[in-house]
C-alpha positions, -999 to 999 in steps of 0.1 A, spaced: -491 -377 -762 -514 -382 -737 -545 -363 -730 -553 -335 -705 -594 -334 -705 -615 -356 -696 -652 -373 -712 -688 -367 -694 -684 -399 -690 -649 -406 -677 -657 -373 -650 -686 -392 -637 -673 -426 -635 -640 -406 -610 -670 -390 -590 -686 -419 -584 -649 -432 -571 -648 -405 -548 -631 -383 -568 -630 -345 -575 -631 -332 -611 -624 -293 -616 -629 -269 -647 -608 -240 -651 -630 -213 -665 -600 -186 -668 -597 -148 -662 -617 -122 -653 -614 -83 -643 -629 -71 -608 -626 -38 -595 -596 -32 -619 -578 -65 -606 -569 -93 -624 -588 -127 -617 -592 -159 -620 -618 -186 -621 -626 -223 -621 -652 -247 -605 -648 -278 -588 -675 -312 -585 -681 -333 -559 -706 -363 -553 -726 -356 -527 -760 -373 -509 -787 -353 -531 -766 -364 -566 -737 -335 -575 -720 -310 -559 -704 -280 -577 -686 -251 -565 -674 -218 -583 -640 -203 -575 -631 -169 -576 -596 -159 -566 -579 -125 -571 -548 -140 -601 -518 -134 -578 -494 -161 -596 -467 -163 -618 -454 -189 -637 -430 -198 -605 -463 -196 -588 -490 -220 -594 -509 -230 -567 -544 -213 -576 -555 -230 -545 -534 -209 -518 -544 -171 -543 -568 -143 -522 -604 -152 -527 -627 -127 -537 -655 -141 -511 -625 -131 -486 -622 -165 -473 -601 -194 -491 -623 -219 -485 -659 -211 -491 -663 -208 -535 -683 -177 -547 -713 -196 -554 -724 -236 -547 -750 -257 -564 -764 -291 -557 -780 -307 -589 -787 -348 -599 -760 -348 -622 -729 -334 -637 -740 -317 -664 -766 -305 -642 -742 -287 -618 -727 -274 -645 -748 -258 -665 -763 -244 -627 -730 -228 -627 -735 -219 -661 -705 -237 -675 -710 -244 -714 -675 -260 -722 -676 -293 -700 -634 -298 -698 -632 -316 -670 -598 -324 -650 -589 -344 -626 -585 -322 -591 -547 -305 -590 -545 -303 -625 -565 -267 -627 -528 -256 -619 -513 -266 -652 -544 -254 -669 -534 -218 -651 -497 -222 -665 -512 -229 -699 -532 -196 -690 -500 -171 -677 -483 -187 -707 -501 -174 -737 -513 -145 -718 -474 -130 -716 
């Protein structure tokens, strides 16, 4: 069985080949509406770049792509809140992220099936 999440170590070591590592940080309630939420890393020229997402949850299990759901911030592509830190853990915890289970990028959306699955 392989494994879905991945080290500190292993997240840096695909940022520093370019990569992007995500963390699905899971639902939330705003204004009455369902939610979800996950943040995304980047390296960047000042060390790490981390975004928090914010999307209103408007999937199903037919419907995955968390990337493509309304955005609370009204536009798909700017996150609700950015950071730039010197390292990983850094950006994190700026985001104030306490469990560190990194994926790689496009994998958030089977963490959200794993999500709609034990939420039904």
């Amino acid at each position: 069985m392989s494994r879905r999440y991945l080290t500190l170590k292993e997240a840096e070591s695909s940022l520093n080949r370019g990569k992007t590592v995500e963390i699905f940080l899971g639902p939330f309630t705003h204004d009455s509406k369902k939610c979800i939420r996950w943040a995304s890393f980047s390296k960047c020229a000042s060390g790490i770049a981390g975004y928090l997402w914010e999307a209103f949850d408007q999937g199903s299990i037919d419907y995955l792509d968390v990337y493509t759901f309304e955005s609370l911030s009204g536009e798909y592509d700017e996150p609700t809140k950015s950071v730039s830190a010197e390292s990983l853990k850094s950006a994190a915890s700026a985001l104030k992220i306490e469990t560190l289970n990194f994926i790689n990028q496009g994998i958030v959306q089977d963490e959200y099936a794993d999500y709609l699955s034990t939420s039904i």
